[in-house]
Structure formats: structure tokens, C-alpha cells
N, C-alpha and C positions, 0 to 999 in steps of 0.2 A: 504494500500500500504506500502511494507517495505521500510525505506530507505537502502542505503546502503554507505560505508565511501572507499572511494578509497584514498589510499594512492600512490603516483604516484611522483617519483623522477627524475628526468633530469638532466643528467650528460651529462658538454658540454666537449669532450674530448681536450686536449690539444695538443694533435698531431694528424692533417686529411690528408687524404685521397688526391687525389688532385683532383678526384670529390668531397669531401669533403671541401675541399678551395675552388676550383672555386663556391662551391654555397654558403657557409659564404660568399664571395664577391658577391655574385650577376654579377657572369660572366659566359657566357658558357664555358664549359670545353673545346672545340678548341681553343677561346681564350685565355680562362686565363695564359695559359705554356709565349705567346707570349708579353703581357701585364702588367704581374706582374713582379716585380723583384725578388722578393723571392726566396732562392734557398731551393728545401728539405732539409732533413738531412737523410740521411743514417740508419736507422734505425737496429742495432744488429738482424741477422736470422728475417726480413721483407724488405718488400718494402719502399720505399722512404716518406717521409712525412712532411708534415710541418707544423710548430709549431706557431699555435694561436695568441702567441705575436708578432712574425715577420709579419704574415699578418696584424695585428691591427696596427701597427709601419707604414709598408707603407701603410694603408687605411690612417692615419694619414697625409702622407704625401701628400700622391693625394691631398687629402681635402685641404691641405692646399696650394697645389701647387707648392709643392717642390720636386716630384718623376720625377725625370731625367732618360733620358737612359739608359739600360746598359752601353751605350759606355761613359754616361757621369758620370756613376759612375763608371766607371774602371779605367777613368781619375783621377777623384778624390784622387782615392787609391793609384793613383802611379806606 
């Protein structure tokens, strides 16, 4: 029997999809627009996406229990 050596790299991208964020999060995609606070970013000649660390920052903060509303972070801001 030959073996064989597979070489196989995983590149996690830094900016998804927003089927691509809702399943990093572990949320259905109807949900997640309404749930998250996270806003895309516009991305130059594509569609809209978001970026990895913003998701990680407020997964952070759910966990922690500190992810308030839009309306209570808009208050925030002023």
C-alpha cells in the first residue's frame, strides 16, 4: 500500500461574508443582521463584510455580558 503526504493549509480569512459571520458565530443568518452589533465595512469594488476582530471583540463581550443594544450603545457615543 503507498502512503501518501497531503499537504493541506487553512487560511481563516479576515474579512466574511455575512453568511460567513453568522456561522463563525454560531447564529442563523436571519438572525444574526438583528443580534449582532457589528457593522460591515464597505469593502472597495465588493460587497459589504466584516472583519474577524470586530466579531471576536463583541463575542467577547456577550460572554462577558457586557453587549448592550444598539440603542444603548448609541447612547453611549453620544
Amino acid at each position: 500500500m503507498a502512503n501518501a503526504m497531503l499537504n493541506i493549509r487553512v487560511v481563516q480569512p479576515r474579512m466574511m461574508s455575512i453568511k460567513q459571520a453568522a456561522d463563525y458565530v454560531g447564529l442563523p443568518l436571519k438572525r444574526f443582521p438583528r443580534v449582532c452589533s457589528v457593522r460591515p465595512i464597505a469593502m472597495p469594488e465588493s460587497q459589504e463584510r466584516y472583519d474577524i476582530r470586530d466579531l471576536d471583540l463583541w463575542l467577547d463581550q456577550v460572554k462577558a455580558g457586557n453587549a448592550g443594544t444598539d440603542a444603548e450603545i448609541l447612547e453611549r457615543l453620544g
